[in-house]
N, C-alpha and C positions, 0 to 999 in steps of 0.2 A: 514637741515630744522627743521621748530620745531616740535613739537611733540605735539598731539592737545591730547584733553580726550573729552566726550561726557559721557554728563550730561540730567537728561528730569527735568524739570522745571514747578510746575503747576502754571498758571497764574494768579490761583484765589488765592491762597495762599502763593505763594513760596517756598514750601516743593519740596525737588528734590529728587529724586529717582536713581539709577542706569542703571534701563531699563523701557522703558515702558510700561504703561499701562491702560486700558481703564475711570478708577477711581482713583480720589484721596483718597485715606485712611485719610489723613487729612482733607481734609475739605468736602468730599465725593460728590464734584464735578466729571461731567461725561464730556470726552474727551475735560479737560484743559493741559494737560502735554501735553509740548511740546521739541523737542531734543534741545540741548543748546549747541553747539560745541566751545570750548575756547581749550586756550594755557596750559600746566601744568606748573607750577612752576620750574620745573628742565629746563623747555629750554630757548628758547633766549627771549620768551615774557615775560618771568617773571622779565625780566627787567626795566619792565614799571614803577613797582612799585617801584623801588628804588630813583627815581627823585624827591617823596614824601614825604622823609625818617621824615621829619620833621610837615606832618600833624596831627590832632587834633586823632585819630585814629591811630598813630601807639603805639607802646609798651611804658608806661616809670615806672618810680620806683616806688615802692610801700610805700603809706603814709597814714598815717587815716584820715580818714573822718574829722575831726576837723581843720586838719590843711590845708584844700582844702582851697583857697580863694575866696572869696566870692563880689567880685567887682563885681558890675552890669555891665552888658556889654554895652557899646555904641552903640545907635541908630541914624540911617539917617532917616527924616522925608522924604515922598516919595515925598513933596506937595499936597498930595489928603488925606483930612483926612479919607474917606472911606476907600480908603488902607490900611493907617498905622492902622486903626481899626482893620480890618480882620487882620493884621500881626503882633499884639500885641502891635503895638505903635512904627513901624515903622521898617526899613532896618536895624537888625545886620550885624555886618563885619563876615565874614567868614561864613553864612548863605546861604545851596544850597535851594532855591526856586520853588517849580513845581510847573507852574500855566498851569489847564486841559481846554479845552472845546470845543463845537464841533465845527467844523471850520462854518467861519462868526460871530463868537459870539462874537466879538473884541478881541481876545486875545494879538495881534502885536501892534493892536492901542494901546490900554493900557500901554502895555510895550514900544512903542514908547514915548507917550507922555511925561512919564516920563522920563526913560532915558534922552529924549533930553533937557527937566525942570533940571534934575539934574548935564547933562554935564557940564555945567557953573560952577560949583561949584567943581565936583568931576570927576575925569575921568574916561571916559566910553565908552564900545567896545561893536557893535551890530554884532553879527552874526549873520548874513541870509544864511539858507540851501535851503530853498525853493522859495524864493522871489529874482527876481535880484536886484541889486542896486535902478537901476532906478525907478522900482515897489515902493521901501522904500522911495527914494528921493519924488516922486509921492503924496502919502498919506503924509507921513510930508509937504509937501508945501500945501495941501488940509486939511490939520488939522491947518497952521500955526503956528507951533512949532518950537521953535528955532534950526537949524542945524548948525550950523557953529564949534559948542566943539565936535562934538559927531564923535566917530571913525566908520566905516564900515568894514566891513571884509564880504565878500561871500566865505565861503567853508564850505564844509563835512566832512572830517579828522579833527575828535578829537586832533591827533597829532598836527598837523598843526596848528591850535588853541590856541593849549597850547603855543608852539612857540612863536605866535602872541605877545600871552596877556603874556609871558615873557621879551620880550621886548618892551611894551607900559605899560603893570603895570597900567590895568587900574583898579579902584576902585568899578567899577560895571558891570559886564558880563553877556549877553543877548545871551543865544542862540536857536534859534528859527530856524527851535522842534529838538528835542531829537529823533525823529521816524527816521531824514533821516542822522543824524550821524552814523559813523562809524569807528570802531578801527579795526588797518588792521589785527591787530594779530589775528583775530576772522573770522575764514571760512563761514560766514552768508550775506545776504543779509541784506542791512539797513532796520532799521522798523521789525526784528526780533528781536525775547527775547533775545536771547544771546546779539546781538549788542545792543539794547537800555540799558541793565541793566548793560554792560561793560563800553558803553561811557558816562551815569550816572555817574558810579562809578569812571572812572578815571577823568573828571570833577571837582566831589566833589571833592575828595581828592586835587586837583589842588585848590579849593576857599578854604580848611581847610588850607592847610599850608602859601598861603600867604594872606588871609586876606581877599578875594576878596568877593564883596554880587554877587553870583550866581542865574543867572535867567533861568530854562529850560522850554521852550515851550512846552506841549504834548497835544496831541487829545485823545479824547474820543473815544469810540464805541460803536454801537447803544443800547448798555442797559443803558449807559452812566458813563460807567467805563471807567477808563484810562486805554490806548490800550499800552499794553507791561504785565510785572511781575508784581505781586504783593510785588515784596522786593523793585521796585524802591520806592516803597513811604516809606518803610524804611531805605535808604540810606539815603535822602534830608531830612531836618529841617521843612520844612512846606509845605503843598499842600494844596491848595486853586481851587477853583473850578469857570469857569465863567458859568451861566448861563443863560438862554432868545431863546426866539424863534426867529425863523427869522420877524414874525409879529407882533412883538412887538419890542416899542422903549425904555425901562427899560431893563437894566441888573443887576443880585444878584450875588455878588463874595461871596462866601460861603468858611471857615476855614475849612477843613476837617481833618487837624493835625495841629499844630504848638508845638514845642519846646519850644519859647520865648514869648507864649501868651495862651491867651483861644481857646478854639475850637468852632467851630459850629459858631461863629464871622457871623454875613453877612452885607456885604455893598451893596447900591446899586446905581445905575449910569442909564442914558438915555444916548441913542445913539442918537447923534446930528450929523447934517454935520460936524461941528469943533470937531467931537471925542465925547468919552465918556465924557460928565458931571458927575459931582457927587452930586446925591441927600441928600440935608442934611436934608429935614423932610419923610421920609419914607413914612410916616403913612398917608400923605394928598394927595400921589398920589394912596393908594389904599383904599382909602374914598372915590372917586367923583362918587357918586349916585346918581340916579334924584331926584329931588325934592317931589315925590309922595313915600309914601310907599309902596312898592311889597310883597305880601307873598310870604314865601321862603328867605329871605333875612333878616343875621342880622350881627352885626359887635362882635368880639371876639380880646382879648388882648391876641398875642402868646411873646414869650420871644425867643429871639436873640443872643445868645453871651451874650454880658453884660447889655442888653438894652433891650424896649419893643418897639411891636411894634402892631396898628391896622390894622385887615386887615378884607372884607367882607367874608363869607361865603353864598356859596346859595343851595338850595337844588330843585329840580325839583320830585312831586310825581305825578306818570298818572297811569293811571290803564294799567296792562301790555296786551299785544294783542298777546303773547303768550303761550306758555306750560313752558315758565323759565323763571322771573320778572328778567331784569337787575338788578346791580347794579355796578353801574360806580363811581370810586372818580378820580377827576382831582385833582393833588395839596393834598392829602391825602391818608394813607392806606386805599386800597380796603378791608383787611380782617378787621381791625378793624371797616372798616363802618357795615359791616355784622354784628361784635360782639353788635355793639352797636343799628344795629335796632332787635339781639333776647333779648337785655333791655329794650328797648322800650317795646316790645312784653310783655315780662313778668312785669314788673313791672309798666309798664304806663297803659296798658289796649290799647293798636294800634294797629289791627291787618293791618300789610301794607306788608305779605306775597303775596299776588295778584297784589302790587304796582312796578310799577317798577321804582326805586331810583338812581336817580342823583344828586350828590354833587362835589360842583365846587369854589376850593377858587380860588378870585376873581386875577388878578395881575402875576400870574405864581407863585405867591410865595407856596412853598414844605412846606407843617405844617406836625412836625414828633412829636410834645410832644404832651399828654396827656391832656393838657388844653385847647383843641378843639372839647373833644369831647361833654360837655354839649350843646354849639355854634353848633356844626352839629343836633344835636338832636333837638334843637330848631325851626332852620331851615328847619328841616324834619315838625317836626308838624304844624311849619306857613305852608309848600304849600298842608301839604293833608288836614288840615280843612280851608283853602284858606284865612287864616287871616291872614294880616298884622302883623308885631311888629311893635312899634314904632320907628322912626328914632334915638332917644335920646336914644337908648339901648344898651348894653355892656355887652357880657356875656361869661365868662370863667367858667374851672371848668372840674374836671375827674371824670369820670362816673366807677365806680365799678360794677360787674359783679351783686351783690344782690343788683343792685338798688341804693346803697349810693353815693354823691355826696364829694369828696376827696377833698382836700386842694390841691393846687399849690404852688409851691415856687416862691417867688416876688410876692406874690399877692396885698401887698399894691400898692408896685411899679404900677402893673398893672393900678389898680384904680386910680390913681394919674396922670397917662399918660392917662388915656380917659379923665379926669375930664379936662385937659389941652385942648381937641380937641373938648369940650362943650358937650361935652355926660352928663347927667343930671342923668339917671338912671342904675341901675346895678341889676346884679343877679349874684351871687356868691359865693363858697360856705363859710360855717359860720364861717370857722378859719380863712379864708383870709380878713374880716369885719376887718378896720382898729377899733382900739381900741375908739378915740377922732371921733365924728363927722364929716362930711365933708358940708363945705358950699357950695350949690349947685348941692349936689348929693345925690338922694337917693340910700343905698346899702340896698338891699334885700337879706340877708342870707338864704340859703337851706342846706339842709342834707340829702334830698332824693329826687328820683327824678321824686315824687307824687308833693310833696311842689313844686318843680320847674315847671310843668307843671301846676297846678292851680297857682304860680304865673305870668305863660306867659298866662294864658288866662285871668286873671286879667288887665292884662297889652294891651293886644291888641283888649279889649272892648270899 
């Protein structure tokens, strides 16, 4: 028989340990390690690996740096330009793919659609672990996607898999998820660390040596991390995130690594009867605002990947009816909203310690940079002195701890993409002030953020 070892694996990190125990020393997470039972090397599973001898990851000679080759590698365009966005400009060959998100959030459509777009051209095999045949048959004829190229395969065994797509040699491999796979040499229940991180691993190595674009399905868990280790997302090339709620008809495919492109990329798509669409102006499905100005409400230019994009920010200020004022961010840092109403406090002259603060960007969309926070601040002061902004207004910009208003990077850019959606006015800060005039738009330069509040109240008189 073979002879197993036993490994503890923390999930948030993937530092493994010999024995267990309550903390990780590395990342000083409390009860992530979990026991990881595998084959060792000396018995008969260490066999596995030899079938691979030839992927991009095993040993070869040693040569300098110079004379490495330097040929760009060839891309397959997905058909959806929002994809090839997020994936730096489409499907590399020999590329494992982890695409996350919580179940209902189309992640099978998605990769249906495609696949079945791309069968005609290239050949392609869909494994399904958890869905039968029929279910898949089902939604392709409810989406209308072409089936007639496209291979199926229902099974669990990794082995068995590999098998498969050794004799059909298909050009793109779907397998859908990674949770309920399973390598028999591995004593664990499917959807365990050991198994997920195994049949990853033996996977890739299978799309490194012949070339194959690897696609693995995984689900999230409810903090809305990917449910397994933290080295799967070290093994595969890119991981990409789908996002959206159940009540909402927009989905964000968010870059969370990529090898062969930028990071942080987001695409975004509507969920139609016929499948996910893909939205190619962002910005004018999270602009539709009534026609009347609201205070509390103003629009801010965030940066995307390689693109901008607008989106509303709203702020809700009441006087609190308890002994603790909230403070709620939907779509933002809950701690930086903190930091940035004891700026307010200190350098605006507001005292909104008795208020209690809700901030809500508009759309579902997640703002993590720093040029949201002048925009939030803004927001706060239109609902506690109950004035409007004006609809024609745009405003970015990071707030510093003493008060200063900080440059953004792409800040012309920014200005440039409001001026396109008729925004007429801005407030911004002063090094981001395009150099040459703009027809059409007045920019309002600040540097503190005294200036910036007498020029929103300038502005919403």
């Amino acid at each position: 028989m073979a002879k197993t070892k036993t490994a503890y694996v923390c999930t948030e990190c993937g530092a493994d340990y010999s024995k267990w125990q309550g903390q990780c020393p590395a990342c000083s997470a409390w009860n992530t390690i979990s026991e990881v039972r595998g084959v060792s090397s000396s018995s008969g599973g260490g066999n596995r690996g030899s079938r691979f001898e030839g992927f991009a990851g095993s040993l070869s000679g040693v040569q300098s740096l110079d004379s490495v080759s330097l040929t760009e590698q060839s891309r397959i365009s997905s058909g959806m330009k929002e994809l090839d966005r997020v994936l730096g400009g489409g499907l590399v060959e020999g590329s494992a793919i982890l695409m996350g998100g919580h179940p209902g959030a189309g992640k099978s459509t998605l990769l249906l659609q495609t696949v079945c777009n791309l069968a005609g051209q290239y050949p392609a095999l869909y494994v399904t672990g958890e869905e039968s045949m029929q279910q898949v048959a089902l939604r392709a004829k409810r989406l209308g996607v072409p089936t007639r190229d496209l291979k199926m395969l229902s099974e669990t065994s990794v082995e068995r898999i590999v098998q498969v797509a050794e004799t059909e040699k298909p050009r793109i491999l779907v397998v859908d998820s990674i949770q309920v796979m399973h390598v028999s040499d591995v004593e664990s229940a499917p959807g365990s660390v050991s198994q997920v991180r195994e049949s990853a691993a033996y996977l890739t190595r299978f799309a490194k040596q012949t070339g194959t674009i690897l696609f693995l399905v995984g689900h999230v868990t409810k903090d809305g991390s990917l449910a397994g280790p933290k080295v799967l997302e070290h093994m595969i090339d890119c991981s990409i995130l789908l996002e959206g709620s159940s009540d909402s008809r927009f989905r964000t495919l968010r870059g969370i690594k990529n090898r062969f492109g930028a990071v942080n990329e987001l695409g975004v798509f509507a969920m139609l009867e016929q499948g996910l669409k893909e939205v190619k102006n962002p910005s004018a499905i999270f602009l539709n605002r009534g026609e009347d100005a609201a205070p509390g409400s103003v629009v801010m230019v965030v940066w995307e990947g390689t693109r901008p994009m607008l989106v509303e920010v709203q702020a809700l200020v009441d006087l609190s009816q308890g002994s603790y004022p909230r403070r709620v961010a939907v779509g933002t840092d809950q701690n930086r909203l903190a930091m940035l109403l004891a700026v307010l406090h200190r350098h605006g002259g507001m005292h909104v310690a008795d208020q209690d603060v809700f901030v809500n960007v508009v759309g579902g969309v997640k703002v993590s940079e720093t040029s949201a926070d002048l925009a939030i601040l803004a927001a706060i002061v239109s609902s506690f002195r109950d004035k409007a902004l004006p609809q024609d207004l745009v405003i970015f910009g990071e707030v510093g701890l003493s008060g200063e208003i900080r440059p953004v990077p792409s800040g012309q850019e920014r200005i440039y993409e409001a001026a396109k959606h008729g925004f007429t006015r801005a407030v911004v800060p002063k090094t981001n002030v395009p150099r040459k005039p703009m027809e059409n738009m007045r920019v309002i330069p600040v540097t503190k953020l005294s200036e910036a509040l007498d020029a929103l109240l300038d502005l919403s008189n």
